[in-house]
C-alpha positions as semicolon CSV with decimal commas, in nm:
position;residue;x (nm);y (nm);z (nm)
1;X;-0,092;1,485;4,132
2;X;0,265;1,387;4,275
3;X;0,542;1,488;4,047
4;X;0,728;1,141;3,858
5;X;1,038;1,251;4,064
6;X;0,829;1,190;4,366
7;X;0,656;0,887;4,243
8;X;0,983;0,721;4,136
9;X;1,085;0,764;4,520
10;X;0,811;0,625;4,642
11;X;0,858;0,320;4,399
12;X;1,178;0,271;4,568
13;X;1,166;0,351;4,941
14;X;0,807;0,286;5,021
15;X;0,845;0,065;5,369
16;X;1,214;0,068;5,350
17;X;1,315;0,181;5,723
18;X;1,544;0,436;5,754
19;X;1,901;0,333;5,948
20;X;2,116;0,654;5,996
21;X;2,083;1,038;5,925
22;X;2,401;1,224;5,911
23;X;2,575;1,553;5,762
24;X;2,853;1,530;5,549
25;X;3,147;1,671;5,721
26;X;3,068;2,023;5,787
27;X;2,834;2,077;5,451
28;X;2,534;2,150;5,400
29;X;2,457;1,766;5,270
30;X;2,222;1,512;5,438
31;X;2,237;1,186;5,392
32;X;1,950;0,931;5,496
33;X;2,074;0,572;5,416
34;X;1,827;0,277;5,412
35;X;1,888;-0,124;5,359
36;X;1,869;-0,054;5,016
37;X;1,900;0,287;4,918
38;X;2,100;0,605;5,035
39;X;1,865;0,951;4,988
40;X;2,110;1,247;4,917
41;X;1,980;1,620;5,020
42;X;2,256;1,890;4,860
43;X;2,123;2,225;5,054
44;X;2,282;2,425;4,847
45;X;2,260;2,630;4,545
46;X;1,982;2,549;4,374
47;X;1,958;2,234;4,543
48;X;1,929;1,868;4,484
49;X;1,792;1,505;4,599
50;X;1,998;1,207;4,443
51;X;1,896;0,859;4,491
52;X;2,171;0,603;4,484
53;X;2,220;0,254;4,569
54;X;2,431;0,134;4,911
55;X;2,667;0,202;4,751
56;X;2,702;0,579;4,659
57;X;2,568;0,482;4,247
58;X;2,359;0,745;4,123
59;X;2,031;0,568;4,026
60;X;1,847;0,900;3,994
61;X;1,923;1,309;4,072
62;X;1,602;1,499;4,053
63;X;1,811;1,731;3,842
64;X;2,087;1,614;3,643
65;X;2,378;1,855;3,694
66;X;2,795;1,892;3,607
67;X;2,984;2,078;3,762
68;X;3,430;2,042;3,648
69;X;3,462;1,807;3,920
70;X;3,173;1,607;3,959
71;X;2,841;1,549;3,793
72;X;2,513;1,417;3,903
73;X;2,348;1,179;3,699
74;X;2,226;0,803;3,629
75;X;2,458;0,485;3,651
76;X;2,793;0,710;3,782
77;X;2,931;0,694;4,094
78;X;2,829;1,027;4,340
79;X;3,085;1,246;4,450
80;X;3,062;1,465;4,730
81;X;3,102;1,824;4,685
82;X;3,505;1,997;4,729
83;X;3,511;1,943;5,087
84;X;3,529;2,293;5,366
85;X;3,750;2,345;5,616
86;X;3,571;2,198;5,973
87;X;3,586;2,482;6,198
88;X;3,564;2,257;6,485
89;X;3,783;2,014;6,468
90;X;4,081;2,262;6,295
91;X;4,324;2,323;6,509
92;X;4,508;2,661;6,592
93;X;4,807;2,693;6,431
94;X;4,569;2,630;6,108
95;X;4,322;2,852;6,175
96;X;4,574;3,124;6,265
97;X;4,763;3,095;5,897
98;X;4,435;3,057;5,723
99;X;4,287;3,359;5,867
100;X;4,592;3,563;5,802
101;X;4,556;3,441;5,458
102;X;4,244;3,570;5,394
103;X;4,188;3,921;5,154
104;X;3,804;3,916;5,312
105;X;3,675;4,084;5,619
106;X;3,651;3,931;5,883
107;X;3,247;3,880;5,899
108;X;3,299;3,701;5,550
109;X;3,619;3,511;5,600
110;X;3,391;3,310;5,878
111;X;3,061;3,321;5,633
112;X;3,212;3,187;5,351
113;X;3,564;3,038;5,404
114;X;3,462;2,885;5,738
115;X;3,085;2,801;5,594
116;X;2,939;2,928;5,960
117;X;2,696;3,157;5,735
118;X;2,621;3,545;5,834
119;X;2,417;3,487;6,119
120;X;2,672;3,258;6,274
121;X;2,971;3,484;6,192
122;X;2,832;3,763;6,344
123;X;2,747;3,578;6,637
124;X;3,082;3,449;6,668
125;X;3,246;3,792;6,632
126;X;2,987;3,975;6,876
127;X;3,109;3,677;7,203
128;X;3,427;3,741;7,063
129;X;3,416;4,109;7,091
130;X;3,573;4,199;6,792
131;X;3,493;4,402;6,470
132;X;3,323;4,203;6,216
133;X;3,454;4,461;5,988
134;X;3,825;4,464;5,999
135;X;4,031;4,320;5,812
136;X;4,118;3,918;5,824
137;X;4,448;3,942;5,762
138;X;4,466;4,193;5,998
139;X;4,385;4,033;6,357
140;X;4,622;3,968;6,602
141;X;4,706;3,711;6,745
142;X;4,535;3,728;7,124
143;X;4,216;3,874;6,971
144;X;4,259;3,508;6,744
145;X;4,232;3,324;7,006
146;X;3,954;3,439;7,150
147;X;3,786;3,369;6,801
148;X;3,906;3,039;6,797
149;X;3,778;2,940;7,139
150;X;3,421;3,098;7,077
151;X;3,390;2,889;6,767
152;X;3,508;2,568;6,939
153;X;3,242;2,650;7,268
154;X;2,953;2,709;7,007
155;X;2,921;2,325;6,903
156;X;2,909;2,241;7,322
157;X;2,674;2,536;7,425
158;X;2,386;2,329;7,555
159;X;2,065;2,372;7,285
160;X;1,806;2,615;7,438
161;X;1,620;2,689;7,073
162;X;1,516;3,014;7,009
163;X;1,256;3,206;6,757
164;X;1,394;3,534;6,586
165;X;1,147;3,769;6,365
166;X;1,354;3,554;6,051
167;X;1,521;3,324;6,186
168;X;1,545;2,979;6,473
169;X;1,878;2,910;6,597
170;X;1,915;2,615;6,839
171;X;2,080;2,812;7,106
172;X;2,036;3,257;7,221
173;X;2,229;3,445;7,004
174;X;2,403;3,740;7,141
175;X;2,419;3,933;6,839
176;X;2,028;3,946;6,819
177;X;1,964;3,974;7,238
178;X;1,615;4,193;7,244
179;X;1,465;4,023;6,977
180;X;1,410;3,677;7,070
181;X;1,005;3,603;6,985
182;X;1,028;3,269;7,203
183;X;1,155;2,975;7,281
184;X;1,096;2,594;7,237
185;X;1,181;2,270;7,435
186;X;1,338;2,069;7,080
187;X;1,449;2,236;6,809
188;X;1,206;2,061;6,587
189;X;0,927;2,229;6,783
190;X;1,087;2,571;6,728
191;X;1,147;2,488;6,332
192;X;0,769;2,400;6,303
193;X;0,653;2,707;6,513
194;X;0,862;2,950;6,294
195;X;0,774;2,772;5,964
196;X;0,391;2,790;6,045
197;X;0,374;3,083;6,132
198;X;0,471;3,176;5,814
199;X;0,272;2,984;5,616
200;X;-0,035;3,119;5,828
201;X;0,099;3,481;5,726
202;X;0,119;3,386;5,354
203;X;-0,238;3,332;5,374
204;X;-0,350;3,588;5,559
205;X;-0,178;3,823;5,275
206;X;-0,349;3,590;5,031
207;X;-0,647;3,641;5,152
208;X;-0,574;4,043;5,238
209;X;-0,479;4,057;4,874
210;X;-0,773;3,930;4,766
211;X;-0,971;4,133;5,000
212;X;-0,860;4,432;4,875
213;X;-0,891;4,332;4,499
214;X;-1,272;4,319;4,610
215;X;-1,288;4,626;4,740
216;X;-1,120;4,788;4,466
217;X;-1,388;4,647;4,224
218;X;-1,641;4,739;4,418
219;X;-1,505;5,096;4,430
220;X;-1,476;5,107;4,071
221;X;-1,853;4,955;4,041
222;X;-1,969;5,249;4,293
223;X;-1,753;5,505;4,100
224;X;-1,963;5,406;3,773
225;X;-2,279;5,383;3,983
226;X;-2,230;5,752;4,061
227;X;-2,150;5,841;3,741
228;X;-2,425;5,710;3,589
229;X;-2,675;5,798;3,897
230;X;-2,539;6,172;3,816
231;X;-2,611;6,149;3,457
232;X;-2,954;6,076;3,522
233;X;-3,004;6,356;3,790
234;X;-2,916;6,579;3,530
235;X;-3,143;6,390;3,274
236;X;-3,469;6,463;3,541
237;X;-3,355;6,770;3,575
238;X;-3,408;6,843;3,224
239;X;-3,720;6,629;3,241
240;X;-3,837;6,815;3,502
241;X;-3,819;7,154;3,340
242;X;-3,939;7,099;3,014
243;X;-4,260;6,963;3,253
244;X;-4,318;7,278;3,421
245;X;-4,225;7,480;3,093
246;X;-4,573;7,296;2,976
247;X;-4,755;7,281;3,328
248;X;-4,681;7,659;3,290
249;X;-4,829;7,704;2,961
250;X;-5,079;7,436;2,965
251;X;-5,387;7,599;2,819
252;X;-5,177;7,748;2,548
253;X;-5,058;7,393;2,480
254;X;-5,352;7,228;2,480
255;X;-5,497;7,456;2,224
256;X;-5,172;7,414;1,979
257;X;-5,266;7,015;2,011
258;X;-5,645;7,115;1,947
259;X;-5,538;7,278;1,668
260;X;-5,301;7,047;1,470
261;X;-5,558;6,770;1,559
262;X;-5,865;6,965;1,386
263;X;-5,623;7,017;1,094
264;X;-5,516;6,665;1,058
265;X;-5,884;6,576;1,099
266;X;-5,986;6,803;0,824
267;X;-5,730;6,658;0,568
268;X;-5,452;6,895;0,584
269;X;-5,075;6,737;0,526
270;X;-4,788;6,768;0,760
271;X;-4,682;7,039;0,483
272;X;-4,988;7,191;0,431
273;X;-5,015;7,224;0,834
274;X;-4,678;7,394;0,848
275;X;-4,721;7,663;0,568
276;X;-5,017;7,752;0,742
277;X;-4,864;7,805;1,052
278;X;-4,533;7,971;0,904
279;X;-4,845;8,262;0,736
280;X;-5,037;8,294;1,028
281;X;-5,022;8,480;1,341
282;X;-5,233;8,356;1,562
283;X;-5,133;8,310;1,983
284;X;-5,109;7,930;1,892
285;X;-4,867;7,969;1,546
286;X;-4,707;8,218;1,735
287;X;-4,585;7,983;2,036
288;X;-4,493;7,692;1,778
289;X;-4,279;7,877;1,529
């Protein structure tokens, strides 16, 4: 059952053909714009698809959001998010002052304030050979360079996309050499490989999971099987000597049941029977008192 979110879509971009995908600036925003319609991805904190018109009105978020300087919801016009510093088209004398700048270390100054994300910094910072720890603020100036001119080569390294055990990058990272799982002619190829995978490993857990809640109720069924299977072991055993307790004795028992049945015969009350026994002392009164 499609959600309405999804059905509402469909309403309006069923057929439509799709004219341009691009990223906005350097953020993690899609944009897919039809004759109609533009489809806006936000890929970030919780996330968000926005349908507006061609011309950037909100028809419909999938969540309706607000934010101090924007908000995301019918009939208003959609704002971008506060726009990041490009790291690739910066140019040095920028990227110099902004680094100096910073209070972060260094592996977070590029994370966050550059929006290259940890993998990426510490990529960068492993070509450049440099301490991902230190200090921003505290790099000099030649060792700047050479972080300035890795992150300029990294968006004209030629793609050759590679598998990691959690993560696909579209080129060989040196910060993770050793642990490359493969690699794929097209990105896309190496996104679908990855993501597969781990679907097919979700459901071999699932099913794992579920294998092993069998086997613990069929443990705990065994575990009561025994229990029980003990409890009547000892029950035969009981069984079995009160048997050969009469086997042993049988003539004596078999005239103690002559007995009681010639006294029933002749009359005699359960009562009667037993104050008889209790003043006699006969072998067979003997053996029932």
């Amino acid at each position: 059952e499609p959600p309405s979110f999804c059905l509402f879509l469909r309403k309006h971009l069923n057929n439509s053909k799709i004219l341009e995908i691009q990223q906005h600036d350097f953020d993690r925003v899609v944009e897919i714009r039809t004759e109609k319609n533009i489809l806006i991805i936000e890929l970030f904190s919780d996330g968000n698809v926005i349908l507006c018109d061609s011309q950037y009105e909100i028809i419909m978020p999938l969540y309706i959001q607000k934010w101090r300087d924007r908000e995301l919801k019918p009939r208003v016009k959609y704002k971008h998010p506060p726009g990041k510093i490009d790291p690739f088209s910066v140019n040095f004398d920028y990227f110099r002052n902004f680094l100096k700048g910073s209070e972060k270390k260094l592996i977070a100054f590029l994370a966050s304030e550059l929006g290259l994300g940890a993998t990426y910094a510490k990529e960068v910072c492993a070509r450049a050979r440099i301490d991902d720890q230190m200090e921003a603020s505290s790099i000099g100036l030649n060792e700047s360079i050479y972080l300035f001119k890795v992150i300029q080569t990294l968006d004209k390294l030629e793609p050759k996309p590679t598998i990691y055990e959690n993560f696909v990058s579209p080129f060989p990272l040196e910060s993770l050499k050793g642990s490359e799982k493969g690699e794929k002619g097209s990105f896309s190829e190496a996104l679908d490989e990855f993501f597969s995978e781990q679907q097919i490993q979700r459901v071999e857990e699932t099913e794992e999971r579920i294998r092993e809640e069998h086997r613990e109720k069929m443990e705990r069924i065994l575990e009561r099987q025994k229990e029980a299977m003990e409890k009547w072991v000892e029950k035969r055993k009981e069984k079995r000597s009160k048997a050969d307790l009469i086997y042993s004795h049988y003539g004596t028992v078999e005239s103690v049941l002559e007995a009681i049945n010639r006294a029933k015969s002749s009359g005699l009350t359960w009562e009667e029977i037993k104050s008889r026994i209790r003043s006699e002392t006969t072998p067979e009164a003997q053996v029932i008192k």
